[in-house]
N, C-alpha and C positions, 0 to 999 in steps of 0.2 A: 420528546427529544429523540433526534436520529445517531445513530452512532457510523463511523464509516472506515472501512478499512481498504487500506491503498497500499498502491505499489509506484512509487520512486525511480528516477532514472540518477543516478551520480554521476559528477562529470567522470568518473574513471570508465563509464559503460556501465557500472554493475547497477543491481536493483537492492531497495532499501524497502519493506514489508513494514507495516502499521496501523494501526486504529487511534481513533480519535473522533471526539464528539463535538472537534469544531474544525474541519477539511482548512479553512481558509488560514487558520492561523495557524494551526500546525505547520504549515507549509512553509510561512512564514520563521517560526521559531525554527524548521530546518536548517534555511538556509539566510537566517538572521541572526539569530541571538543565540547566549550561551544557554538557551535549553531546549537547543535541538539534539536529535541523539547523536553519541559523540562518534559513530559510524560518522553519518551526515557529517557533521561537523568539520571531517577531514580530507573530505570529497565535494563540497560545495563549488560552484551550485546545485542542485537540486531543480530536478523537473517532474510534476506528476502528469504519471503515464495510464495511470486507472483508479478508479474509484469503484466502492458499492455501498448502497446503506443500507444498515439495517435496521429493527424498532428497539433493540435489546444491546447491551452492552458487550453480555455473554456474547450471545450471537454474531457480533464482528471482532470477536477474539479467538471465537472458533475457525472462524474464516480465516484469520490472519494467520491462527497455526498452520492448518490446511494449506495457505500460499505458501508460507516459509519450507514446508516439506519439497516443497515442487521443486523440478529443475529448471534449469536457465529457460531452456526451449519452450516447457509449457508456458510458464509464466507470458513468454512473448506471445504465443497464440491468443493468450486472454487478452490482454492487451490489444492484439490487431484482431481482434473479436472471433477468433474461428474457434469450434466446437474443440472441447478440452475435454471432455468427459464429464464424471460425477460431480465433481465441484461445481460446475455449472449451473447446479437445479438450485443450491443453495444463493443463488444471487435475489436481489431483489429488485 
C-alpha cells in the first residue's frame, strides 16, 4: 500500500497540507462530503497542487509535518518544481 501526502490549493488562495492512503478520494471528501477537513470544508472548492508517495505511513506524516512548517513561498517552489532544499531528498 502507498501512502501520499499533498498540498491543496483553497479557493481563498491558501494551501491545506495532508496524507492519506487513497489521493483520489480524499480529494473527493475535501471538497464533497462532510468529512473532509473542516479547514477545507469552509474554503471549497479545493484544487490539488502536489502530491508525493511514499511506502510507509510514518513516512508521509513526516513529510506532511515537514510541509506544514514551510512557508508560503517554499511550499510554491515545490509545487512549481524548483529546488527547495533538504526536504527535497526525502521525496520519492
Amino acid at each position: 500500500m502507498s501512502f501520499f501526502t499533498y498540498i491543496l490549493e483553497c479557493s481563498d488562495k491558501s494551501f491545506y497540507v495532508g496524507c492519506t492512503n487513497n489521493l483520489e478520494r480524499r480529494l473527493r471528501q475535501h471538497n464533497n462530503s462532510k468529512w473532509g477537513a473542516h479547514y477545507t470544508k469552509l474554503r471549497r472548492p479545493v484544487k490539488l497542487l502536489h502530491s508525493e508517495t511514499f511506502p510507509t505511513l510514518r513516512e508521509a506524516r513526516q513529510r506532511e509535518a515537514e510541509l506544514k512548517k514551510w512557508r508560503r513561498s517554499k511550499k510554491i517552489a515545490l509545487v512549481e518544481n524548483k529546488e527547495v532544499g533538504v526536504g527535497m531528498a526525502s521525496r520519492y
